[in-house]
C-alpha positions as CSV (number, residue, x, y, z in Angstrom):
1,X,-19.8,-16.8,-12.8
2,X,-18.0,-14.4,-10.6
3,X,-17.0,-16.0,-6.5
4,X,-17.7,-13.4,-4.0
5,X,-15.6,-13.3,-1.0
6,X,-16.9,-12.4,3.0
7,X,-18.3,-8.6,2.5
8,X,-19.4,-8.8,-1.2
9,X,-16.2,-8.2,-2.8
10,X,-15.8,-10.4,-6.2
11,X,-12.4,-12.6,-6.4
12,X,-9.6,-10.5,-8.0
13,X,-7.9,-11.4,-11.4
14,X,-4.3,-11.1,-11.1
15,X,-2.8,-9.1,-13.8
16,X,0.3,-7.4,-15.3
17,X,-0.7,-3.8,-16.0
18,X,0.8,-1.0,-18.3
19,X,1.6,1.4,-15.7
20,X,0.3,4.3,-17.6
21,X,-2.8,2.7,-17.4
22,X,-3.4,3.1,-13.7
23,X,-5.3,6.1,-12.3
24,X,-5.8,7.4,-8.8
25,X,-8.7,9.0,-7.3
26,X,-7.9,9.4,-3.5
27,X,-11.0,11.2,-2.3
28,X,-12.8,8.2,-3.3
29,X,-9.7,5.2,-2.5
30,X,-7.8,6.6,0.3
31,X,-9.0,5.7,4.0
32,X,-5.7,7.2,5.3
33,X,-6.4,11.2,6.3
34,X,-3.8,13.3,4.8
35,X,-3.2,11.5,1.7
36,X,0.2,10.0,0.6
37,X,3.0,10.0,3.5
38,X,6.1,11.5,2.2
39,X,8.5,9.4,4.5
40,X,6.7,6.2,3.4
41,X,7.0,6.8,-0.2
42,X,11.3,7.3,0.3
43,X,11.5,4.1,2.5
44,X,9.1,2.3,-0.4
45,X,11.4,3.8,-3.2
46,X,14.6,2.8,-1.6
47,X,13.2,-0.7,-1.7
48,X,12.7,-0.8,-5.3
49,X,16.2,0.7,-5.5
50,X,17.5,-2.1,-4.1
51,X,15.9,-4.8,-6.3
52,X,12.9,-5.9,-4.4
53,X,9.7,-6.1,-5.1
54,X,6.0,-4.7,-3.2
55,X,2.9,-7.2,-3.2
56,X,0.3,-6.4,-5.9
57,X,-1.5,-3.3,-5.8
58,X,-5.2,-4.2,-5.7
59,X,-7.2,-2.0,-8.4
60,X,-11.0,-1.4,-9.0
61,X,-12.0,-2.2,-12.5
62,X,-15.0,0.2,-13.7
63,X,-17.2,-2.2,-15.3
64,X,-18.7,0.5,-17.9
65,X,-15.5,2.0,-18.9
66,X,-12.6,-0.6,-18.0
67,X,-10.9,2.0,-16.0
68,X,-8.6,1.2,-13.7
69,X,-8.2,2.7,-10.4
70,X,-5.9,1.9,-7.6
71,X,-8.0,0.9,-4.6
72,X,-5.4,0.6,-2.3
73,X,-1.4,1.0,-3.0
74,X,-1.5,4.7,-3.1
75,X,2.1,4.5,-1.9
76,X,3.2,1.6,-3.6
77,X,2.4,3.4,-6.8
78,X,4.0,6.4,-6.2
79,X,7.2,5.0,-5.2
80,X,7.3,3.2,-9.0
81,X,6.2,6.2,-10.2
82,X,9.2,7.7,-9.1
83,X,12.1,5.1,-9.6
84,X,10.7,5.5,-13.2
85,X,11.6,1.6,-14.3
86,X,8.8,-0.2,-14.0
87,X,6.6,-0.2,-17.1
88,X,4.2,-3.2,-16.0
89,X,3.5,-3.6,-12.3
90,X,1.9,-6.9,-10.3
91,X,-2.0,-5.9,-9.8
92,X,-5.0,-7.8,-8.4
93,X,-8.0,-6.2,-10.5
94,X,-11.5,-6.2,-9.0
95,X,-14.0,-5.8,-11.1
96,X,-17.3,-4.4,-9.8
97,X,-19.9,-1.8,-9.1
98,X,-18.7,1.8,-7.3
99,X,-20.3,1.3,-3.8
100,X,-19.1,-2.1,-3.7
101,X,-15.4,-1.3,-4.4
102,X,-15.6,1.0,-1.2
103,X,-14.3,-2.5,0.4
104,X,-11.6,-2.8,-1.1
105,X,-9.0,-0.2,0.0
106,X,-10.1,-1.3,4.0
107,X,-9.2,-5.1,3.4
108,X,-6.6,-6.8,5.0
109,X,-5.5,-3.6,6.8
110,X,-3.3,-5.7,9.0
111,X,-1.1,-6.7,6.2
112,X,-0.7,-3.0,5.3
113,X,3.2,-1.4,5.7
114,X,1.4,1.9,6.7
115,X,-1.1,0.9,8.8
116,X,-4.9,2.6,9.3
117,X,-5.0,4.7,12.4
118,X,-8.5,4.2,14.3
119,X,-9.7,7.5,12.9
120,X,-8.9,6.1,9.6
121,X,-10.9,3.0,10.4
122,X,-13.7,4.8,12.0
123,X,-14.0,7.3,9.0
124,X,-14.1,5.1,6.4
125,X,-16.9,2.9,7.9
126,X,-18.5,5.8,8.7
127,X,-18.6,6.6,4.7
128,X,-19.8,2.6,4.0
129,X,-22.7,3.6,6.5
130,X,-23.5,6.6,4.9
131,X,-23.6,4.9,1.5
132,X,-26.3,2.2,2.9
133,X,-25.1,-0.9,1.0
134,X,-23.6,-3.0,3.2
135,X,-24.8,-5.1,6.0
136,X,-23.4,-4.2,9.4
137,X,-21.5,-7.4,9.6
138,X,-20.2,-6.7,6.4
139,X,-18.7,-2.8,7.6
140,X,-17.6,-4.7,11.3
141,X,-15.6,-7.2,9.5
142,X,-14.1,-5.2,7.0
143,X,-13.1,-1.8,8.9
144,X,-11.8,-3.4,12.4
145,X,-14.5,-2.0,14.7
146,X,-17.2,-3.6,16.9
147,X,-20.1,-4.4,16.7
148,X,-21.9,-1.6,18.8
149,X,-19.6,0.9,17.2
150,X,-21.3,0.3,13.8
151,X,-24.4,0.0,15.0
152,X,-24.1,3.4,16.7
153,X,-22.9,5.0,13.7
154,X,-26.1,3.1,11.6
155,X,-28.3,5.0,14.4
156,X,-26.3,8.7,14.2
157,X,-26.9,8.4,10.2
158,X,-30.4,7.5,10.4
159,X,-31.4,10.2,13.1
160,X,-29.8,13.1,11.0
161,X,-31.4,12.2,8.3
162,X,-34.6,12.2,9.8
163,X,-33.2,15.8,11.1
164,X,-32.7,16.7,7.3
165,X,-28.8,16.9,7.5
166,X,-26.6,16.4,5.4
167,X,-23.9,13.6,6.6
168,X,-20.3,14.9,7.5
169,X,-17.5,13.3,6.6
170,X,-15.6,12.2,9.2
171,X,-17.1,9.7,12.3
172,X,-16.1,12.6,14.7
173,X,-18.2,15.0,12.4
174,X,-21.1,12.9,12.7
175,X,-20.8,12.3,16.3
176,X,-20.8,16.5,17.2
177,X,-23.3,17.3,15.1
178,X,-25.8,14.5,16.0
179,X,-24.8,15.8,19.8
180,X,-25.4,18.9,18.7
181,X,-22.2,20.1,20.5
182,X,-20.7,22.9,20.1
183,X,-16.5,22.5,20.8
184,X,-16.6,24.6,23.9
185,X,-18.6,22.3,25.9
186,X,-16.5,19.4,24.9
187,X,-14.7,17.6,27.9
188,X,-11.1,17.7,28.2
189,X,-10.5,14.4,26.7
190,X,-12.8,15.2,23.7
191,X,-10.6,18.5,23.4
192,X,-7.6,16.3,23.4
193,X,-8.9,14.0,21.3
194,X,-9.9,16.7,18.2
195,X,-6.5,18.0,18.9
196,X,-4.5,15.0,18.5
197,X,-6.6,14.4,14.9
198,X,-5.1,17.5,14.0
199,X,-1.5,16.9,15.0
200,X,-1.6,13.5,13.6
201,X,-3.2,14.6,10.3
202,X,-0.8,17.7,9.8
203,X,2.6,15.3,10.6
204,X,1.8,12.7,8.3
205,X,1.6,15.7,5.8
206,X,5.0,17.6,6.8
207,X,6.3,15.5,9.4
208,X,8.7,14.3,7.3
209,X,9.9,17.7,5.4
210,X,9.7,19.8,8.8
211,X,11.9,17.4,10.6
212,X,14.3,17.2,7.6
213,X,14.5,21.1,7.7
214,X,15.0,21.3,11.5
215,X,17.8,18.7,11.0
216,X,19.4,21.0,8.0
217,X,18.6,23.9,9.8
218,X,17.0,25.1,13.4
219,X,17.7,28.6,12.2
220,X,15.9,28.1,8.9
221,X,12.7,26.1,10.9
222,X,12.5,29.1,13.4
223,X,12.1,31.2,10.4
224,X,9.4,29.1,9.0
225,X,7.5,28.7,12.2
226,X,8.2,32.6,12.4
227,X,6.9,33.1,8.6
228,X,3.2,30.7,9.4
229,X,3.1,31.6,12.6
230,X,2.8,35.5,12.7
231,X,0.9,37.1,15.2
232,X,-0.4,33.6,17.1
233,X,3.4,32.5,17.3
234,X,3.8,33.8,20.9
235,X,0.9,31.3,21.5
236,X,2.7,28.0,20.4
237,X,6.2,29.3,22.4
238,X,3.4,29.5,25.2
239,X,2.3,26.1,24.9
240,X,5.8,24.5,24.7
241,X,6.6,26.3,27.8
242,X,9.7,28.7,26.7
243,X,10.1,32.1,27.8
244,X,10.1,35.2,25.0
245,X,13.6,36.8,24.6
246,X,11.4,40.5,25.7
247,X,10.2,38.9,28.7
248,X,13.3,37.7,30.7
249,X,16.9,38.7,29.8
250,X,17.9,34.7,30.2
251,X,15.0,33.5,27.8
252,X,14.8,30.1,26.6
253,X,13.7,31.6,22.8
């Protein structure tokens, strides 16, 4: 008989597992937007490089195939990957239905290295509400948010649907389109707000590199910036406040 823990989530079976066996699916199994974090994975693989260990990476087992399916350890697994020794690696193996598994990557957040922004929270919660099999409790405990915050996102899903619309996939999706806003009649701070997603989303995917090159390099990151840039790069000089060099002759840039 199988012990089910607080949010439906069966006890896990701790196993040793053949690396090779362990798949990845992140648009199903990773809450965090932007997918791996580059500078995360070096400081992970420079711990394996100096002989210690990570806690077990927690996998879902597909109960008609046997698949397994990292659930949350994106990073961890990629480190290994990369230090190419470990053929075997530490695992806690949960073995249930699809919707159900949806729990496990959200988990003991607290205890994550990395941890889950708010977006990240509210996101994934939003996606166990869309899916309908949870209890509210169940999504409030698991994701970090309060109680009215689910409930709110329970009410937003059921009055699109009666609106015959699709669900979005993001919480702050959800929220504009059940408004019905459109962004210019946002308020400042939900302006600031959609623009601080975008920052945060976009350094967590070349933070790392872009700092790395400007370190290496200003020249070689002005030509970058100059290269993706193109005709909206007088904009972004604009909003950091620096003068053109063909506006003033003492010009900051």
């Amino acid at each position: 008989m199988t012990t089910k823990k607080k949010g439906g989530l069966p006890r896990p079976a701790p196993r040793k597992v053949p690396i090779e066996r362990v798949l990845t699916d992140e648009d199903t199994f990773q809450p965090r937007g932007g997918g791996l974090n580059e500078a995360h994975v070096s400081t992970l693989l420079d711990v394996l490089k100096h002989g210690s260990e990570f806690d077990p990476l927690a996998l879902w087992e597909d109960p008609d195939t046997g698949k397994l399916t990292v659930a949350d350890g994106h990073h961890r697994l990629e480190a290994h990957r990369r230090h190419g020794k470990a053929r075997h690696i530490h695992a806690l193996v949960y073995r249930c239905d699809a919707r159900t598994a949806l729990l496990i990557p959200i988990q003991d957040n607290a205890k994550a290295r990395l941890p889950l922004t708010y977006d990240d929270r509210a996101n994934w919660a939003w996606r166990l509400t869309v899916e309908g099999e949870q209890s509210k409790a169940a999504v409030v405990a698991a994701c970090g948010l309060s109680d009215g915050t689910v409930a709110q996102m329970r009410r937003v899903r059921r009055e699109l649907a009666e609106r015959g619309e699709d669900a979005p996939r993001t919480w702050w999706e959800a929220q504009t389109m059940h408004k019905g806003d459109d962004r210019q009649e946002w308020t400042e701070e939900q302006r600031d707000e959609w623009r601080q997603g975008l920052v945060n989303k976009a350094h967590r995917q070349y933070g790392a590199a872009l700092t790395d090159l400007i370190r290496r390099s200003p020249e070689a990151a002005a030509e970058l910036l100059d290269r993706c840039g193109g005709r909206l790069l007088p904009s972004v000089i604009d909003h950091l406040g620096y003068t053109r060099a063909d506006d003033e002759e003492d010009a900051f840039f």
